[in-house]
N, C-alpha and C positions, 0 to 999 in steps of 0.2 A: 504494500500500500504506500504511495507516495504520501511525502510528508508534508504535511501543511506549510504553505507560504510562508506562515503567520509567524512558525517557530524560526524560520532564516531570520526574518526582520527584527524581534525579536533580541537573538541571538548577539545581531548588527549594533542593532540601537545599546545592548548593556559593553560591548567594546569599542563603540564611540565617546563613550562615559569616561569609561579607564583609558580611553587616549589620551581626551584632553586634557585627566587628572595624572597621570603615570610617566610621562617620557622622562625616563632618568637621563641626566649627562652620562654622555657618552666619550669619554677621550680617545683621542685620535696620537696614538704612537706617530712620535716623529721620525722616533731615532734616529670479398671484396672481387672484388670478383671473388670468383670460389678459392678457397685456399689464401685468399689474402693474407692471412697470417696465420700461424700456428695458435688454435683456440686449446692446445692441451694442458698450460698448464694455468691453472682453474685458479682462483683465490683463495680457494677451498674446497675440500669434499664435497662439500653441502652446498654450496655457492657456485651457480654458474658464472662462465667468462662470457661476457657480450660482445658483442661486433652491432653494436647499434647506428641510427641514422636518425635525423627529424626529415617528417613530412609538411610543409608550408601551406603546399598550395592540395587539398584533399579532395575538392572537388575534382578534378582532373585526375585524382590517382586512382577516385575508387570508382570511376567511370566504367573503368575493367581489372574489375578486383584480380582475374588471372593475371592479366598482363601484370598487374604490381607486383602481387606473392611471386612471380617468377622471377623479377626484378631483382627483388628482395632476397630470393634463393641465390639466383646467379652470382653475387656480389656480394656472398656470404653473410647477409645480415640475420642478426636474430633477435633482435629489440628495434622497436620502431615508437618511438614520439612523433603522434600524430594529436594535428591541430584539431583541435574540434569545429568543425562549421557547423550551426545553429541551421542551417538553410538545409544540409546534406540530409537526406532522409534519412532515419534511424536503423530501417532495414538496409542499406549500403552500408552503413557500422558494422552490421550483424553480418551481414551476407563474408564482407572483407575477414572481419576476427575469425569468425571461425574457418575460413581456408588457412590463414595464417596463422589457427591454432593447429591444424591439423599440419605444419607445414613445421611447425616446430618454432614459429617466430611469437616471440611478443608483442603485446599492443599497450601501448600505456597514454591516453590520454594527454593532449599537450594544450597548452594556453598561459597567456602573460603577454604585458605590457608594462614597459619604467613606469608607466604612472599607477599601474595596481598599489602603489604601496601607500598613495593618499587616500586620506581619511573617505572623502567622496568617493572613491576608483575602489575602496576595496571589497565593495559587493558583488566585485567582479569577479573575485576569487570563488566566495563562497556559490557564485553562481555557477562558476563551473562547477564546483564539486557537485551541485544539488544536480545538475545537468547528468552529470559519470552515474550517482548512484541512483538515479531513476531510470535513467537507461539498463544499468545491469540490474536492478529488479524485474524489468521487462524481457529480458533475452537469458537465455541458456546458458549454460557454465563457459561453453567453448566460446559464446557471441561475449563474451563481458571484457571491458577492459581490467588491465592487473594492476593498473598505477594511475596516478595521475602527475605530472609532469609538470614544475612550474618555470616557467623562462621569465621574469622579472628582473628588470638590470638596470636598475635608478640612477646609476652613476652618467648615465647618459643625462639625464636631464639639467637644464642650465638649477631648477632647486637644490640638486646634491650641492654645486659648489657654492650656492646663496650660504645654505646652513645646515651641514655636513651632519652635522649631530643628528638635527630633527630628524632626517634622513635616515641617518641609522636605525633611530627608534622606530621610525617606520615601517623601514625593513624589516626590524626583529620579529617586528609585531604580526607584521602581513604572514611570515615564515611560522612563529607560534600557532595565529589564528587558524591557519592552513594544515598545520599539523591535528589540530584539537579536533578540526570542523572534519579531517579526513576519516578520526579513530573511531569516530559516534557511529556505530552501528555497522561499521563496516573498516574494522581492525587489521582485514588481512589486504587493503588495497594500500599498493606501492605509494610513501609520499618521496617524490624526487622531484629534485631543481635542480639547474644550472646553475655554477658558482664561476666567479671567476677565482685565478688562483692566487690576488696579491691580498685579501682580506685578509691575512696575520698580522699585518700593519696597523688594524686599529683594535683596542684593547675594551672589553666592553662586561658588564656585569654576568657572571656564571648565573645566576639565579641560586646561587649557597650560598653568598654572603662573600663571595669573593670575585676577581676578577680573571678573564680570558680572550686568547683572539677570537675577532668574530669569524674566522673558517673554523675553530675549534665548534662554537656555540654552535654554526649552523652544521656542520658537520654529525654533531651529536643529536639536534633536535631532527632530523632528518634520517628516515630509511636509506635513500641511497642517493648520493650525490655527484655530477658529472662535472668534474673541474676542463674547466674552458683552457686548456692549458696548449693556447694557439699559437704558437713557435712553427717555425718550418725546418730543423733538426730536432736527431733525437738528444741531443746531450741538454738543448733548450728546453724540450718539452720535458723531462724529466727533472733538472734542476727548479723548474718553475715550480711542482707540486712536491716537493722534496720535506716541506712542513707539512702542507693538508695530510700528505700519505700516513703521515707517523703519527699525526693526529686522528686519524679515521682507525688505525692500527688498535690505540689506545682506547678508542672507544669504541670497536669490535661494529665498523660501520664499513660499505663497499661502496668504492668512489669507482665510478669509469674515467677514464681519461679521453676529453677530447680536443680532436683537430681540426681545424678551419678549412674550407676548399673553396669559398667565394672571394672575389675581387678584394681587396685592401690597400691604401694607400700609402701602408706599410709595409712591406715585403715581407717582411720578416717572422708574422705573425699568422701565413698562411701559405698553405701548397698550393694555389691557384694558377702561380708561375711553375709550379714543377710537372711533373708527370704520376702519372697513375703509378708506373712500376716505384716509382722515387716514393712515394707514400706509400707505397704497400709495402717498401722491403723498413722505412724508417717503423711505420709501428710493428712488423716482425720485433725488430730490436727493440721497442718499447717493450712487447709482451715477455722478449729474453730475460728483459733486466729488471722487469717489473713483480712478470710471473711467481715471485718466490716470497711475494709479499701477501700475506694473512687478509690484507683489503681491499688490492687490485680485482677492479671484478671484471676487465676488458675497456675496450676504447669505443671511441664513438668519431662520427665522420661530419661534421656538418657542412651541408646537408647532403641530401639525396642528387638534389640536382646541380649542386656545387662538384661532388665526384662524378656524376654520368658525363661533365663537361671538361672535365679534366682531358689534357694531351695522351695518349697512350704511351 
């Protein structure tokens, strides 16, 4: 039975309260094809290695749900953040999950925007979530998605650098709210978000009465986290997450590590200039040197149609 409206707004209305009463200071430290890489050596026993990708544009993917799931096989993926379109009929959800469950691929719900994390924007959050769990009450085990997937990145907007702090708080909060609003009644759905990987820089309340970085905090408040760790070598892309790693380590948490493949006006931060084989063999050697760690759980590509454009 779907849940009343009434309880979301609700929900809303008593953590716009403790917004505007709560925002603690927050101080700011200054101080793949197939075979693409080797997925054997796992995180863990228990813990699959992903070969993940994000979906953008959905409507257009799930036109020919074969064609994708074959896309998706050929290029070795087996976790997929996919956008949700509100427009997309619900049976195109269903119809796609379950080839791509039988297919051995994941689906985990994707949506965000920098501005989710204001006070106004963030019923945007809980509308997703209300969106994931009415949909998987209505569809079958195999049609459900596993996760939902949050992409919020505020650092983009001109407010981060107005008033850093607020921001923070905001963040935090959007990331708690998201976490709480994901466990009600539905405990065993994936919460994951995109991090990027220089958050150790700023130092922010543990919620015990003591202080930590905020990749530690988000790190721990989160299921599973994919550090944006967008470098065009692998000595880059490894020393970039060399904290969050030991941090997810200690808190018995599974990070993917991902790589950029769209245009940048920074070279440096993306395979966009390189080639398909250049990416597939640098995170080979990712998974080499990563592989033997307790919370690597695999890499991610962004996106889908940033590698299908890559040079050969």
């Amino acid at each position: 039975m779907n849940r009343p409206k009434l309880r979301l707004f609700s929900r809303l209305a008593v953590k716009a309260a403790v917004l505007c009463a709560a925002f603690a200071q927050i101080a700011i430290s200054v101080p793949a094809q197939a075979g693409m890489a080797n997925q054997a050596n796992a995180a863990s026993a228990d813990r699959p290695s992903y070969s993940a990708t994000w979906i953008w544009d959905t409507s257009s993917r799930l036109k020919n749900a074969d064609g994708a799931i074959q896309y998706f096989r050929d290029n070795g993926f087996n976790l997929v953040f996919m956008q949700i379109d509100p427009d997309v009929p619900k049976e195109s959800y269903k119809t796609f999950n379950k080839k791509a469950a039988a297919s051995g691929i994941e689906v985990h719900a994707l949506g965000g925007a920098p501005d989710w994390i204001l006070r106004e924007k963030q019923i945007k959050v809980y509308q997703l979530i209300d969106w994931v769990k009415i949909y998987n009450q209505s569809a079958a085990a195999e049609e459900q998605f596993k996760g939902i997937h949050l992409d919020v990145e505020p650092y983009v907007m001109k407010a981060w650098h107005a008033d850093t702090d607020t921001m923070l708080g905001l963040w935090r909060d959007t990331v708690s709210g998201f976490v709480e609003e994901m466990k009600l009644e539905t405990p065993q759905l994936v919460a994951g978000a995109d991090l990027p990987v220089w958050l150790e820089m700023f130092d922010v309340p543990d919620g015990q009465g003591e202080r930590t970085t905020l990749s530690n905090w988000m790190i721990r408040k989160l299921d599973q986290t994919t550090l944006m760790a967008y470098r065009d070598n692998v000595p880059d892309i490894i020393s970039s997450i060399t904290t969050e790693l030991k941090e997810a380590e200690r808190n018995g948490k599974p990070v993917i590590v991902a790589v950029e493949t769209l245009p940048s006006e920074d070279l440096s931060i993306s395979y966009f200039h390189k080639t398909k084989a250049q990416l597939t063999s640098d995170l080979g050697e990712v998974e080499k040197q990563l592989g033997g760690s307790a919370s690597y759980a695999g890499y991610a590509i962004h996106d889908a149609d940033g590698w299908t454009g890559l040079k050969e």
